[in-house]
C-alpha positions as CSV (number, residue, x, y, z in Angstrom):
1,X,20.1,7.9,-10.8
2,X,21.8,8.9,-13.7
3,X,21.3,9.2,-17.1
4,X,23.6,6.8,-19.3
5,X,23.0,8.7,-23.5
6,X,24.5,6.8,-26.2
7,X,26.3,10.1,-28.1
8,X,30.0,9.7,-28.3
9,X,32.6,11.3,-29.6
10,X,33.1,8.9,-32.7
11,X,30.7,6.7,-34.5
12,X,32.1,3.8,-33.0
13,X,31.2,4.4,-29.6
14,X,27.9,6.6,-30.4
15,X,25.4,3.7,-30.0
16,X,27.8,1.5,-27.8
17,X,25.5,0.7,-24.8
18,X,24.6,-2.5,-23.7
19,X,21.5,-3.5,-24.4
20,X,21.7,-7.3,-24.5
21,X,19.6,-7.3,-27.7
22,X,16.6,-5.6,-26.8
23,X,18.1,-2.1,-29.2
24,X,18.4,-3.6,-32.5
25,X,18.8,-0.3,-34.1
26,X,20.5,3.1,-33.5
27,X,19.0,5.8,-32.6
28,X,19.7,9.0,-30.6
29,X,16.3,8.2,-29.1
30,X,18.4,4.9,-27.2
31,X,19.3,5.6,-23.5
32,X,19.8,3.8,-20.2
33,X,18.8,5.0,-16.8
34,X,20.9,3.8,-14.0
35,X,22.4,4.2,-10.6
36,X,25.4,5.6,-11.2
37,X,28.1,2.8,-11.9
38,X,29.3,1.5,-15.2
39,X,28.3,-2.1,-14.6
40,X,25.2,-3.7,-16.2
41,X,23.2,-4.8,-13.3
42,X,23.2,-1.3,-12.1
43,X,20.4,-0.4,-15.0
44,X,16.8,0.5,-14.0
45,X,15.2,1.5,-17.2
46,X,16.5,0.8,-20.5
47,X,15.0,2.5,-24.0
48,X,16.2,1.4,-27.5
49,X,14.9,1.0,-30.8
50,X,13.6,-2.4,-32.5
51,X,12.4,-1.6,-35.7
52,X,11.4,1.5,-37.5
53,X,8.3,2.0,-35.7
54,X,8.9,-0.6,-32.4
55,X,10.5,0.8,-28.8
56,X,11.5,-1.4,-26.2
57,X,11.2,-0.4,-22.5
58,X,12.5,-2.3,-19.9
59,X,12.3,-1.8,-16.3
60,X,12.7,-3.1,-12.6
61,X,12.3,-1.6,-9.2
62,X,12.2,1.3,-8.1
63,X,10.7,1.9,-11.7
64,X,7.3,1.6,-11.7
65,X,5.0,1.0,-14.6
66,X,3.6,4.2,-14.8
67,X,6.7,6.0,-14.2
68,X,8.3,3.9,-17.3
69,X,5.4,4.8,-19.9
70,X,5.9,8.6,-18.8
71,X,9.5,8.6,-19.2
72,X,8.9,6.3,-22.7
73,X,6.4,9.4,-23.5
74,X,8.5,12.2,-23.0
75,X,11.4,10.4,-25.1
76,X,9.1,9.9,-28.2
77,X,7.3,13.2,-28.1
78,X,8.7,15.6,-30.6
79,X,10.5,18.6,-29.0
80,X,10.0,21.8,-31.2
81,X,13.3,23.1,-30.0
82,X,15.7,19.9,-31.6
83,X,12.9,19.3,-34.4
């Protein structure tokens, strides 16, 4: 697996990944896990931003349900090192 960020090197691209509507905002918390390829369907977890307070996590196999609230955890927690 791989980890797909949305940081770019211009604005444009920053928060350029596909996330069919379920990331309505931008937000360096946004990020994609997949399985290495740059095509859609190769996705497994997908984090974005809805509102100011609302995350959407989506998921599918091998991802389980547990392992998709720990990784939504660890994104959301604030990190004393960045903060």
């Amino acid at each position: 697996m791989s980890f797909r960020s949305n940081h770019g090197s211009n604005f444009v691209t920053r928060y350029s990944l596909p996330f069919f509507g379920r990331a309505k905002k931008a937000s360096a918390k946004n990020f994609q896990l997949s399985a290495g390829g740059k095509e859609a369907n190769d996705v497994y977890l997908s984090f974005g931003k809805m509102a100011s307070e609302e995350f959407s996590i989506d998921f599918r196999h091998p991802i389980t349900k547990r392992d998709a609230f720990a990784v939504a955890l660890a994104s959301l927690a604030k990190k004393r090192a960045v903060a």
